[in-house]
N, C-alpha and C positions, 0 to 999 in steps of 0.2 A: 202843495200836495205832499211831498216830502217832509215838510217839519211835522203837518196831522199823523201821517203815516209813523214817525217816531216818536210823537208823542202815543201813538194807541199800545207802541211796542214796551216802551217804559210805565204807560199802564198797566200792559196786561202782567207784568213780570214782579209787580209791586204789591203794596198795599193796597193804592187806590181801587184795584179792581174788587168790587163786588163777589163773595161764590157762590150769590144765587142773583138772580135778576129781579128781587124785591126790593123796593127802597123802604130801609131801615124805619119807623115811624117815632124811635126812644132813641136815648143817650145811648138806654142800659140794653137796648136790641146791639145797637153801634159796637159795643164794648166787649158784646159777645161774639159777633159776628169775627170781629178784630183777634180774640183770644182763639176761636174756631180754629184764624186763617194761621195763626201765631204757630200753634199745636201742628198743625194737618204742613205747614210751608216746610219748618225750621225744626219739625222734631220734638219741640219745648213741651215741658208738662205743666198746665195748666197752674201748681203751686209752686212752681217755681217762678213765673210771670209773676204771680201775684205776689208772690215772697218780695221779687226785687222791687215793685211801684209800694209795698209795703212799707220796704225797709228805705225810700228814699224818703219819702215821709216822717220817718221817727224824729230825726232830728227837730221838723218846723217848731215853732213856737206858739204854743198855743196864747190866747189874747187873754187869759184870765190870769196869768204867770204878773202880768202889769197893772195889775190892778190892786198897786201898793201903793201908800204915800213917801215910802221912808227911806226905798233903793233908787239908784239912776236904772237908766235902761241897760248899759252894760253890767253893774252889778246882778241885777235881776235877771238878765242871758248866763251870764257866771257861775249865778249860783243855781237855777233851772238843767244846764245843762251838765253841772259834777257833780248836784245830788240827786237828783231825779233820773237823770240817762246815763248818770255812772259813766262819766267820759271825764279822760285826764285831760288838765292844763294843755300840757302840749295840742291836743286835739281839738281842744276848743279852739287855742291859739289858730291852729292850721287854718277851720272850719272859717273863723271870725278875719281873718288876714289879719292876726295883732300876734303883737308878743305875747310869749306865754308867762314873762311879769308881769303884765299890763293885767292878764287874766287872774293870774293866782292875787293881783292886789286888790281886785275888783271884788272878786270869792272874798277875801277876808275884810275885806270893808264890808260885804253884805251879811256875811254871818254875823257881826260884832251887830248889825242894825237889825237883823232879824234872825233870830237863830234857827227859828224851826224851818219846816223843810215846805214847798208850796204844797197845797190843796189844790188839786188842776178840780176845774169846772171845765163838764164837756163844753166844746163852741165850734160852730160851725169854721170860726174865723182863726186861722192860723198864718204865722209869718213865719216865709220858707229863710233859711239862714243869709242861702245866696245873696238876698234881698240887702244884708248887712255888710256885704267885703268890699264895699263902697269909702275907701278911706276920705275922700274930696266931701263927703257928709256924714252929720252924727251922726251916732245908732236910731235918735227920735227923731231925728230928721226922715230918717229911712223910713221906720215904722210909721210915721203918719203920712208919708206921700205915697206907703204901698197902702194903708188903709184907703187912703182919701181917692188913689188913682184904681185901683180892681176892687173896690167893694163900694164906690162912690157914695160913701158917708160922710155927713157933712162935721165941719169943724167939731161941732159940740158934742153929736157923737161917739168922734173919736178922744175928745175932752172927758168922758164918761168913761169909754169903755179903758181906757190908760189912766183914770183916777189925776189926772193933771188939770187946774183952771182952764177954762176957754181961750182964755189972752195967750197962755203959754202954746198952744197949740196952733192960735192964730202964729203968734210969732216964730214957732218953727217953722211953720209951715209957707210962713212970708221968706224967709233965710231961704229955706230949701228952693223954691221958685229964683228966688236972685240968684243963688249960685247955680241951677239949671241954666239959666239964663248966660252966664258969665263963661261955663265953660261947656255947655252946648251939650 
């Protein structure tokens, strides 16, 4: 009786509570309701919410950036994120968990391979950086097991939309599963 009784209390004081007694029937009802309670609880003004889930987004990686034959995947993050988002070494470095040599050598390996600057094509499908501070696996190790595990596309797919043969994707995507497997 006690535990329901503190659970309705930490409802009622939170998010989870409802401030109307309709249930929501869309995402985008959900999102308003949430910005309503954001606004009305905490004071917040409505662009300023959106400013910050805005600006947490910039960074991700859009999937059209990899759709080269000619850069690795860290070059192509390298050079995406110091000419396009105007971010220094250093900050990439931070964003990537790597050295900020690691990164300026990777930028100049990829300008010498491609000199002009990407053409982003809108896409639904973006990789958040986070995704990448994974040192115990590649960078394509990463990108194809967040492709293949939240967007559940299959090998060839993801062989299409990264412009790499089917076997190379099989084959990361075999490595990636082994070392999952090895260090849990």
């Amino acid at each position: 009786m006690k535990e329901k009784q503190g659970k309705k209390e930490s409802d009622a004081g939170g998010l989870t509570s409802s401030p109307t007694n309709s249930n929501p029937q869309s995402s985008k009802e959900i999102v308003k309701l949430l910005l309503k309670e954001l606004v009305q609880k905490y004071d917040l003004k409505k662009e300023d919410i959106l400013d910050a889930i805005k600006k947490e987004d910039d960074n991700d990686l859009p999937i059209s950036i990899f759709n080269n034959p000619s850069l690795s995947s860290l070059e192509t993050i390298s050079k995406y994120l110091h000419e396009n988002q105007q971010l220094k070494f250093s900050q990439i470095a931070s964003l990537l968990h790597r050295d900020s040599r690691t990164i300026w050598s990777a930028y100049q390996s990829s300008s010498k391979k491609l000199p002009q600057k990407f053409f982003i094509k809108p896409s639904e499908i973006k990789i958040p950086l986070s995704q990448l501070t994974d040192r115990s696996i590649s960078v394509l190790e990463s990108i194809v097991s967040y492709l293949k595990e939240n967007y559940s596309l299959s090998l060839h797919q993801i062989a299409v939309l990264l412009n790499r043969n089917d076997r190379t994707i099989w084959t990361v995507y075999s490595r990636y599963k082994k070392k999952v497997m090895l260090h849990g």
